[in-house]
Backbone bond lengths (Angstrom), bond angles and torsions (degrees), N, CA, C in turn:
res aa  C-N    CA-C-N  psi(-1)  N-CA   C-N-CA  omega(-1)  CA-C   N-CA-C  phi
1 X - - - 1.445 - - 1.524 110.44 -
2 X 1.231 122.45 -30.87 1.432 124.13 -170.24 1.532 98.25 -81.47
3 X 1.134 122.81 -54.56 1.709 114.20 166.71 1.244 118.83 -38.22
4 X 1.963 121.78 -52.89 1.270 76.41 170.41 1.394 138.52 -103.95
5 X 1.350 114.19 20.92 1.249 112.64 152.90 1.510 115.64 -73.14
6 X 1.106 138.78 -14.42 1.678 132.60 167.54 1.417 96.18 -66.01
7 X 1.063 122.89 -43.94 1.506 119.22 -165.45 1.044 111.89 -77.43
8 X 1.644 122.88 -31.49 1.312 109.95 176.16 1.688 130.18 -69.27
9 X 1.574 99.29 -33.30 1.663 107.49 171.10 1.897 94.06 -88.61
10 X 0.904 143.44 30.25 1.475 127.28 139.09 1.237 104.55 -82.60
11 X 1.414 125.87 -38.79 0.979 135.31 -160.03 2.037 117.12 -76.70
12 X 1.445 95.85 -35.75 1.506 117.84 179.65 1.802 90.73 -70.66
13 X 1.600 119.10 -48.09 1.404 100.60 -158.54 1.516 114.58 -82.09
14 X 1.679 112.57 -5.39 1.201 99.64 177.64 1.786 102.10 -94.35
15 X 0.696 137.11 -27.06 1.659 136.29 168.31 1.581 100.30 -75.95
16 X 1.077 119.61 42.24 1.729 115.41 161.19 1.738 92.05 -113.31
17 X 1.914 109.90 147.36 1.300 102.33 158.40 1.329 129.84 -58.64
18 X 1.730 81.62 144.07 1.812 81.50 -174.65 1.370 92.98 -105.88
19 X 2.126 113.10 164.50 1.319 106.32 165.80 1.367 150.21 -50.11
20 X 1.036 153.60 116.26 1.644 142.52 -165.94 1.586 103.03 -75.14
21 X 1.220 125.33 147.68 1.215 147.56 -165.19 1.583 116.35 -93.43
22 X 1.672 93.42 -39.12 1.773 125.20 179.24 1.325 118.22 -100.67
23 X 1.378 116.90 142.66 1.495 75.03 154.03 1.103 139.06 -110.91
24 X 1.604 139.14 -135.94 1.511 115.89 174.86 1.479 118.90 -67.49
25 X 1.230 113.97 173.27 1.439 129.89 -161.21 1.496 104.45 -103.92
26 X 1.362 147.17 106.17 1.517 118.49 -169.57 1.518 92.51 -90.17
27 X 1.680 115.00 142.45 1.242 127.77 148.46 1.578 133.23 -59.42
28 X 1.525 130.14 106.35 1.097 127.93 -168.28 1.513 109.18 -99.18
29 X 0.955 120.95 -27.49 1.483 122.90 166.25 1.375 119.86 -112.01
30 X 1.352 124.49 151.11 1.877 114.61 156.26 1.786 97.65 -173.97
31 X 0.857 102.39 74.45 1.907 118.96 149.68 1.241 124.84 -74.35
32 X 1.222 106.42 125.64 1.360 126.20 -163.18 1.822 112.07 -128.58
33 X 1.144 131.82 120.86 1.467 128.02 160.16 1.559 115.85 -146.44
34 X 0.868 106.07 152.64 1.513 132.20 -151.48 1.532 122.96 -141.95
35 X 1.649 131.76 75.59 0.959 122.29 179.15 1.330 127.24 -44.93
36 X 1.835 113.43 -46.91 0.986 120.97 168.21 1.867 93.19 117.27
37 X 1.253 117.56 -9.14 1.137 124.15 172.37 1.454 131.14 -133.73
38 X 1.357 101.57 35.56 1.359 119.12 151.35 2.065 99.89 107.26
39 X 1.521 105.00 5.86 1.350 107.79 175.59 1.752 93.14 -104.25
40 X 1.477 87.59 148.13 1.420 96.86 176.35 1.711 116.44 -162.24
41 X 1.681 128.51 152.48 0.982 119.92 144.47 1.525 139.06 -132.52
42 X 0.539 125.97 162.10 1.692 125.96 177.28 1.567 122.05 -133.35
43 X 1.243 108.79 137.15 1.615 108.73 168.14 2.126 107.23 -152.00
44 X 1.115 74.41 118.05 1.871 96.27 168.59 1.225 136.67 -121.16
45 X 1.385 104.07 121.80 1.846 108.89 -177.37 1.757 108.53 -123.09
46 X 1.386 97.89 112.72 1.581 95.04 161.28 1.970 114.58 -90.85
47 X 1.075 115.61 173.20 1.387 128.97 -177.45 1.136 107.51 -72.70
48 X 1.543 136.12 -38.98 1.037 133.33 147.45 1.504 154.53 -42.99
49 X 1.699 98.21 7.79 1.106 119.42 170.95 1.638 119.84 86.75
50 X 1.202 104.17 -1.43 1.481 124.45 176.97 1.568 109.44 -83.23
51 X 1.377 114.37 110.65 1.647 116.50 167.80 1.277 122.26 -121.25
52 X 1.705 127.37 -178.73 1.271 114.06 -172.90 1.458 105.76 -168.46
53 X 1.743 128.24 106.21 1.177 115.78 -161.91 1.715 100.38 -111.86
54 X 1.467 123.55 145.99 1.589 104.20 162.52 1.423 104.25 -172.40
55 X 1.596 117.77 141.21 1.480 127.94 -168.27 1.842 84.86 -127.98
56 X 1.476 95.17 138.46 1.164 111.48 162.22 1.501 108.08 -134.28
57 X 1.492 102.23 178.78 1.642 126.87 -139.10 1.656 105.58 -152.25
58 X 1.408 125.75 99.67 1.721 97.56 154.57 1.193 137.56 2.10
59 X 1.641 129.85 126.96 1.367 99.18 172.14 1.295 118.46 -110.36
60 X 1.289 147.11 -179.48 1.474 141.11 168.81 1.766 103.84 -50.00
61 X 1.396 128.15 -46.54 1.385 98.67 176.47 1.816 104.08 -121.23
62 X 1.046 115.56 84.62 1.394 122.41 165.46 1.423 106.48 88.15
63 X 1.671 130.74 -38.93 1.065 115.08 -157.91 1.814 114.61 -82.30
64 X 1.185 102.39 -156.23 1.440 110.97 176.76 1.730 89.40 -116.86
65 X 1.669 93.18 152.16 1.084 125.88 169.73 1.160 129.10 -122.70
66 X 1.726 100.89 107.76 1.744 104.12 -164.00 1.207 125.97 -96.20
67 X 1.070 133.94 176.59 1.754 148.35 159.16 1.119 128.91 178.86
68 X 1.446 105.27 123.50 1.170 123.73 -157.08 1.434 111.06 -156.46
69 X 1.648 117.46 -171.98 1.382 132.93 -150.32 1.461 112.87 -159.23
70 X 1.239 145.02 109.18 1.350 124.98 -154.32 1.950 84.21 -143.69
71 X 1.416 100.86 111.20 2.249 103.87 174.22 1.347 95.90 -114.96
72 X 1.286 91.88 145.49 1.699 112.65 -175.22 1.747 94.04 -147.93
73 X 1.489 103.34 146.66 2.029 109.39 -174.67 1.306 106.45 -96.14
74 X 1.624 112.29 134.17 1.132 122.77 179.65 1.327 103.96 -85.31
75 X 1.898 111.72 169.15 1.416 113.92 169.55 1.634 121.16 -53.73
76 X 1.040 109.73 -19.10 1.832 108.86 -174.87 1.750 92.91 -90.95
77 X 0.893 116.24 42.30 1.761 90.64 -166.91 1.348 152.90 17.85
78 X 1.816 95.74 51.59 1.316 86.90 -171.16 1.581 74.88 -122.68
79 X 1.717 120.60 -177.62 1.139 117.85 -147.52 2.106 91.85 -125.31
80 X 1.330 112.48 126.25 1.420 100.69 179.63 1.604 123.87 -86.27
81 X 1.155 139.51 140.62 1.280 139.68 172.91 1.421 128.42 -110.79
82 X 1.175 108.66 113.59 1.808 117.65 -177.58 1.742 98.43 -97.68
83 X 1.396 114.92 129.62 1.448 99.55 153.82 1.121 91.99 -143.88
84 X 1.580 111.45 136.37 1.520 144.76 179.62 1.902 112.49 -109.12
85 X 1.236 76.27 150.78 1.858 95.43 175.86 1.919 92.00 -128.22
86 X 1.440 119.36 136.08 1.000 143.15 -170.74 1.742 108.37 -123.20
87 X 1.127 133.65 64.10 1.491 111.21 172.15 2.112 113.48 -155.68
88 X 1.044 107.27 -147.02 1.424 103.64 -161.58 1.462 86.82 -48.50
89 X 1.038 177.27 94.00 1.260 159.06 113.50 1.935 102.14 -141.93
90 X 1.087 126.04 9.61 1.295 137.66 165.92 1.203 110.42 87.29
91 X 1.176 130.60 -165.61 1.544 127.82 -163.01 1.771 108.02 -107.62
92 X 1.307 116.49 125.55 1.825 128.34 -141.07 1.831 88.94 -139.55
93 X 1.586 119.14 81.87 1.233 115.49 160.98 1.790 116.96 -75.53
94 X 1.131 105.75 165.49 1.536 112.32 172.17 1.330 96.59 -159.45
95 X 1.777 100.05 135.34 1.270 121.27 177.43 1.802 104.81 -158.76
96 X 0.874 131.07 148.23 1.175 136.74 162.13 1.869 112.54 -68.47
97 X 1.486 107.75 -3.65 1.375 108.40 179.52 1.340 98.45 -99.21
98 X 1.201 121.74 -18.76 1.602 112.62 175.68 1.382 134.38 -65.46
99 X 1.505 107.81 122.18 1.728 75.51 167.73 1.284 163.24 -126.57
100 X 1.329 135.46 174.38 1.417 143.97 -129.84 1.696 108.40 -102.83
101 X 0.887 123.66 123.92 1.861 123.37 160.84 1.502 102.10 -21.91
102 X 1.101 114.75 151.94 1.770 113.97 138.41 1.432 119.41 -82.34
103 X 1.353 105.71 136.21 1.677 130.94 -171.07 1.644 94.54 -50.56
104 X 1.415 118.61 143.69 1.073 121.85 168.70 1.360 135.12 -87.30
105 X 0.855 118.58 116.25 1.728 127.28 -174.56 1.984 105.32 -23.01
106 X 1.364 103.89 128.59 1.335 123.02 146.46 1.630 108.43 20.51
107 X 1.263 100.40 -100.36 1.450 146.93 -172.75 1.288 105.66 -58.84
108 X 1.361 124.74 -23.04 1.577 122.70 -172.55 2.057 92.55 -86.53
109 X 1.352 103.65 -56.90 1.491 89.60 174.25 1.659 127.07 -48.40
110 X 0.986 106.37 -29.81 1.817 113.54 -169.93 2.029 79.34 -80.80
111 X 0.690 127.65 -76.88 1.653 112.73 -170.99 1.556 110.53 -58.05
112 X 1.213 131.96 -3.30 2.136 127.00 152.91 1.993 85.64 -76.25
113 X 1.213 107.42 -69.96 1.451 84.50 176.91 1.497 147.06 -27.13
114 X 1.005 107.41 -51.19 1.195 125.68 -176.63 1.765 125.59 -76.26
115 X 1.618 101.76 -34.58 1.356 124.50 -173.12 1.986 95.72 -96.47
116 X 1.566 109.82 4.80 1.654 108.69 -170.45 1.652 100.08 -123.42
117 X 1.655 112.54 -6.55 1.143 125.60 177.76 2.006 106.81 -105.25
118 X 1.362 107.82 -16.89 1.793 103.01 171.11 1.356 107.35 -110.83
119 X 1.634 106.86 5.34 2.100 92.50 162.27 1.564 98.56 -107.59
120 X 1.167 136.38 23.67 1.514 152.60 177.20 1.415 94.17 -102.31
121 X 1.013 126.33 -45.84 2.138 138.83 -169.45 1.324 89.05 -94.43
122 X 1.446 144.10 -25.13 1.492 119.73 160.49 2.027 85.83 103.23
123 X 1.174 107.18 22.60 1.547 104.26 -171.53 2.106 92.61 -101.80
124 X 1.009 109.87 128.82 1.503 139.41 -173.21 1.437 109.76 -119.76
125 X 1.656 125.49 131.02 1.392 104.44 159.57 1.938 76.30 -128.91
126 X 2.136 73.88 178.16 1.714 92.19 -175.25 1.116 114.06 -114.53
């Protein structure tokens, strides 16, 4: 019984507020619209340099179809940019902060070629 009462005030003191470090953030923007039928837009700016743009659309099977843009400030002060497309084809960010495969060698394309030109001839190995 005493365990779980230890556990329960471990439990109370970590879900108590803790101090904030910052302080609040004031919101300078927050637009909101709402067709009510699956059109929508939004745009949010905090002072902190954090924004967030996005219009959606019906989608061909039930969902919403998004696009949007969401900048937030890096430590060097320069400002990062995500913009995403959200819809039947799944969710497709682009940013120059993302990152990318390395390009494939030369020689690796001429053999997709080559190996995409003998399953065209019906040529199979095992």
């Amino acid at each position: 019984m005493q365990i779980v009462i230890l556990a329960c005030l471990a439990a109370m003191a970590a879900a108590a507020p803790q101090p904030q470090d910052s302080p609040p953030v004031a919101i300078l923007r927050d637009d909101r619209q709402d067709s009510g039928e699956g059109n929508f837009n939004y745009a949010f700016e905090a002072e902190n340099g954090i924004s967030v743009e996005a219009s959606g659309s019906p989608g061909s099977e039930g969902q919403s179809n998004i696009q949007g843009v969401y900048r937030f400030p890096l430590d060097d002060g320069t400002v990062a940019e995500v913009r995403y497309v959200a819809d039947d084809n799944g969710f497709r960010p682009e940013s120059p902060l993302l990152p990318t495969p390395h390009p494939l060698p030369a020689h690796v394309h001429e053999l997709l070629r080559i190996a995409e030109d003998q399953r065209a001839r019906g040529i199979t190995f095992k």
